[in-house]
N, C-alpha and C positions, 0 to 999 in steps of 0.2 A: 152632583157636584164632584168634581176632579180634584185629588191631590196629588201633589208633586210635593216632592222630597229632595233634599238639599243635606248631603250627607259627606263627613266627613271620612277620608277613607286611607286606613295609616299600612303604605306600602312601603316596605324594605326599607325604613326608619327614617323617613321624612311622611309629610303630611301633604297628601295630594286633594287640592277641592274638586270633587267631580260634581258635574249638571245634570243631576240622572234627569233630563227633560223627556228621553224616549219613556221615562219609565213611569210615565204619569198615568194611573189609568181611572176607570169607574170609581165612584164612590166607595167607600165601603172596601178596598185592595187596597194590599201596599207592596209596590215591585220589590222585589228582591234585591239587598243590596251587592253590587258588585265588592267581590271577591279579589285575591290577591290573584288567586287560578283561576277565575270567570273574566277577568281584563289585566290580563300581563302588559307590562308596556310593550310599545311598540319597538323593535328590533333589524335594523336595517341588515338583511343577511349577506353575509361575505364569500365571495364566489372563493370556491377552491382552487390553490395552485394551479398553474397548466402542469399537466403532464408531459407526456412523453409521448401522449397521444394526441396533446391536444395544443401542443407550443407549436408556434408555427415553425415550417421546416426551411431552408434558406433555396430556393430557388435552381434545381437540378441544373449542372449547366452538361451539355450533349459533349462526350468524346469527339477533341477534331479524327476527322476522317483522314484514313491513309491517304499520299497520294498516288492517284492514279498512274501507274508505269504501262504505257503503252509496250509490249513487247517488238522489238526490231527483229525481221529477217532479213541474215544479211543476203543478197544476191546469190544466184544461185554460180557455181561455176562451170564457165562457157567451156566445153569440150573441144578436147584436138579434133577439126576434122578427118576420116578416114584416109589415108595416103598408098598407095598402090607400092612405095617407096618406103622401105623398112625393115631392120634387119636388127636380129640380136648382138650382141658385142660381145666378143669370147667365142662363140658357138665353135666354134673352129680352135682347135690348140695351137695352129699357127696363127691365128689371131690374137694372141695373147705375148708379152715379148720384157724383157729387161736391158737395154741400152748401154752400152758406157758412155758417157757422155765427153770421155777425153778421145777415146779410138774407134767408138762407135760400133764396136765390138757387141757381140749378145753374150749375154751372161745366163746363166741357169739361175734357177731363183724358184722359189717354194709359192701354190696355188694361192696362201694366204697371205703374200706380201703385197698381191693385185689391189686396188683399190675398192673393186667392185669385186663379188664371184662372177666368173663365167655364167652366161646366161640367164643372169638376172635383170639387165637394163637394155632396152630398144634403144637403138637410133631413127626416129621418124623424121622422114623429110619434108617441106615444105620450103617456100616462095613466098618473099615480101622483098617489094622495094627493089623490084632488079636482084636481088639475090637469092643463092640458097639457105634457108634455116635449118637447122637441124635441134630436135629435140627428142632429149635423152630421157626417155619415161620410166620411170622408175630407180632415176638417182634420186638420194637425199641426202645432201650437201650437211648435215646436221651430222650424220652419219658418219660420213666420209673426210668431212674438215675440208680444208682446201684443195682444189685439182686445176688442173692444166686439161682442156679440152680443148679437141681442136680438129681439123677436118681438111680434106683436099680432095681434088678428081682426078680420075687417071683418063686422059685420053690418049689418042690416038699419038700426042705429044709426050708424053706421060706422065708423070702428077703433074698438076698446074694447080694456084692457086693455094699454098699450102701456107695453114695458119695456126698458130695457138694462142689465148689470151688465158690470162689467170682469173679464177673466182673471187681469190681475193688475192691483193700485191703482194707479191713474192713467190707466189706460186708457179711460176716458169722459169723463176729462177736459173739462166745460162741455157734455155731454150734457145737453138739456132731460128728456130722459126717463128720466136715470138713475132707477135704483129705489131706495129706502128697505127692502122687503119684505126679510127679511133670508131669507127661503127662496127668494127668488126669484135665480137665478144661475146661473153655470155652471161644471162639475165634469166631470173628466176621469177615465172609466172605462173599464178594461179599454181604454184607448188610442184612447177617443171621447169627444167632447166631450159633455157632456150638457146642455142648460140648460132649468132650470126654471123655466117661466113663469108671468104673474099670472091667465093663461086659465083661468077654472073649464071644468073638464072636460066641462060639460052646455052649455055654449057650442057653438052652429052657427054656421058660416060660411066663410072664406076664410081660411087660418091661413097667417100671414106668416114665416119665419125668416130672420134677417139675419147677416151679418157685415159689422159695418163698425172703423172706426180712423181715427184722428185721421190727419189731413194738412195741410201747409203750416204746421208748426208750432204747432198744433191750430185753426188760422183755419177748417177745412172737416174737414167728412168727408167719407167715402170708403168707398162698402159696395157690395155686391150681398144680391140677397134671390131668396126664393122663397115659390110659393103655391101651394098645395095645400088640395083641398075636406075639411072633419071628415066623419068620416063614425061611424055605430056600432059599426062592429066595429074602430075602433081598437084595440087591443090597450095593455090595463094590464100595466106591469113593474113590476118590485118593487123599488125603488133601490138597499133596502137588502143584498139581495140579489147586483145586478148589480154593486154599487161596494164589497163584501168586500172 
């Protein structure tokens, strides 16, 4: 025969009725009764704080990216054709000269009141347009500030065609031979001076290209030139081309 026990059981100062029904066993035993330490209440356990490991974290967001800068090259620049026709300015001492401008008189005058030095700037000839071009390689107008260039041919008539136009207004300032021709000038391309003269192209002879500039407060000029034979196989450039 089986006994079971029905036992009062005093936990942490109230009075708990427990069913020891598991605890029923053979006759003749009696289960052990439960302890305060052998059946603690039951305890719903409480998770620990998040950390710092374990909070969630808020959702990386990705650096915007540079933008992309395609690099530009710019054009390459188109070179002067070779010209058979070409000649330094100064090379010669009597290519060099100071004017009066009232008596037309020459004056003496010091190597460094020139605009350019001797022998530093070509005049290269070329063809556009029914004319002759003339460009001055190795002016830099940055340099030199404003100048009065200008050019003419000697033929058989002798000079013909003779012109000067300013770089910028006022630079010819009481020039007899300023031009009127409004093609006729000079323009700076691709980082060369270009000037287009009133020389028809089928003109022979001795082709003059100057730079000169007012001096002594425009009382005189003050140039160097050069002179160089036309020849046929000048070489025609396309302005409109070279001065894009």
């Amino acid at each position: 025969m089986k006994k079971c026990w029905l036992r009062a059981v005093f936990l942490g100062g109230s009075v708990a009725l427990v069913v020891a029904s598991a605890a029923c066993g053979p006759a003749g035993t009696v289960a052990p009764a439960p302890t305060a330490t052998s059946a603690p209440p039951s305890v719903t356990p409480v998770p620990p704080p998040p950390t710092a490991t374990t909070r969630p974290t808020d959702t990386p967001v990705p650096p915007t990216p540079e933008p992309t800068v395609t690099p530009t090259t710019a054009p390459a620049a188109e070179e002067l054709p070779t010209t058979p026709s070409k000649a330094v300015l100064g090379a010669d001492p009597q290519m060099t000269y100071k004017v009066d401008m009232a008596t037309f008189e020459e004056l003496d005058f010091d190597e460094s009141e020139l605009p350019v030095p001797p022998g530093t700037v070509e005049a290269h000839w070329y063809t556009s347009g029914g004319r002759y071009v003339v460009a001055f390689v190795g002016l830099d107008l940055s340099a030199t500030g404003p100048l009065c260039p200008g050019s003419s041919i000697l033929t058989d008539q002798g000079f013909e065609f003779v012109s000067n136009a300013p770089t910028e207004e006022g630079a010819c300032e009481g020039f007899t031979t300023l031009t009127a021709d409004p093609e006729v000038g000079p323009s700076v391309c691709q980082g060369t001076v270009l000037y287009v003269t009133a020389i028809p192209s089928e003109k022979e002879g001795s082709l003059f290209g100057s730079i000169e500039m007012l001096a002594d407060d425009g009382a005189a000029i003050i140039g160097l030139t050069s002179t160089a034979e036309s020849s046929p196989d000048i070489p025609e450039i396309e302005l409109d081309e070279f001065c894009r």
